[in-house]
Structures are given as C-alpha cells and as structure tokens.
N, C-alpha and C positions, 0 to 999 in steps of 0.2 A: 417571468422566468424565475425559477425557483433555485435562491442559492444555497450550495453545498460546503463545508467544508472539506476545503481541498489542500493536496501537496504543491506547495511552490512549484513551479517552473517543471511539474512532472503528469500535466493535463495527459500527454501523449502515451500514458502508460494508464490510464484510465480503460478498466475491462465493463465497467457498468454499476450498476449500485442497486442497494440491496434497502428491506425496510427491516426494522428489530423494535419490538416493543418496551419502552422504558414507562415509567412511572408517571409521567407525562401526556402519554401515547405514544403512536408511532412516528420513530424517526426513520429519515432516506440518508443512508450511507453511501458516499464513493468507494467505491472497490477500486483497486489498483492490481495490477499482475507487477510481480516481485519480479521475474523475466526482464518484464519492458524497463522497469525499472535501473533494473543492471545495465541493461542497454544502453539507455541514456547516460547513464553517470559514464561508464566508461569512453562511450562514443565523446560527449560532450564534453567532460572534466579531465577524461585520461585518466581514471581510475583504473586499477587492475579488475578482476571480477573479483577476488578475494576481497579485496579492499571497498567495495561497491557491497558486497554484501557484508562486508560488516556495518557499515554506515546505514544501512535500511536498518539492521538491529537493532542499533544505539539510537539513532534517529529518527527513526518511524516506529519500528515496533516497540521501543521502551518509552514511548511519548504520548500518554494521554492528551488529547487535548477536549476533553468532554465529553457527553452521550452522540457526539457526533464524529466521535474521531474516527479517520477514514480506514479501511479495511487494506492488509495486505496478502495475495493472495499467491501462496508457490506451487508450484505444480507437484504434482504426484510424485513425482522423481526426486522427490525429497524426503517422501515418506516410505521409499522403498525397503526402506530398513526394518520396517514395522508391520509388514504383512506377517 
C-alpha cells in the first residue's frame, strides 16, 4: 500500500487524490474537501465555522510541508464572487 501524506486525525474529509509532475516525477496527492473539514473541526472540537475556517488557512493552507503537501479543496460557493 502506498503511503500519502496526510492531515492528522482528518482522513474522513479525504475527497481522493490527484498526480502533479515535479522535478522528480510524478507525485499522488491527498485532496481533502475544505466542507468535511469544517465539519469535523466543529462537530469534533466545537469550533465555530468562522473559527474552523480560519484554522484550515493558518494550518493547512499556509503550511508546506513539501512536493507532497496535501490539497485543500472548496467548493464553488466560494468563488461566487468571481464570475
């Protein structure tokens, strides 16, 4: 079995994984849905959703963690402002 890196404790928001060519070759990405993610934090920690998505910001989306660092992915309804 072939390991990914992953988000802690946030497998259940896992949408599937993607390949991207680096320098290397090609690497397998974990995708995540930024949704499930909210989901979890609030459901499980009692986060607010304001507060759950800041934390993916600071947390996930400002945090390399190499050519493998995992994808976060929001839905549409975020980018409604930009049609």
């Amino acid at each position: 079995m072939r390991k990914f890196l992953s988000l802690d404790s946030l497998e259940d928001a896992v949408i599937g994984h993607c390949h991207t060519w680096r320098e290397t070759g090609i690497e397998t990405i974990l995708v995540y849905s930024a949704e499930q993610i909210v989901e979890i934090l609030t459901d499980r920690d009692g986060m607010t959703v304001e507060d759950a998505e800041e934390w993916i910001s600071v947390n996930i989306e400002g945090a390399y963690m190499g050519p493998t660092t995992p994808i976060v992915v929001w839905a549409m309804r975020e980018w409604d402002d930009y049609e």
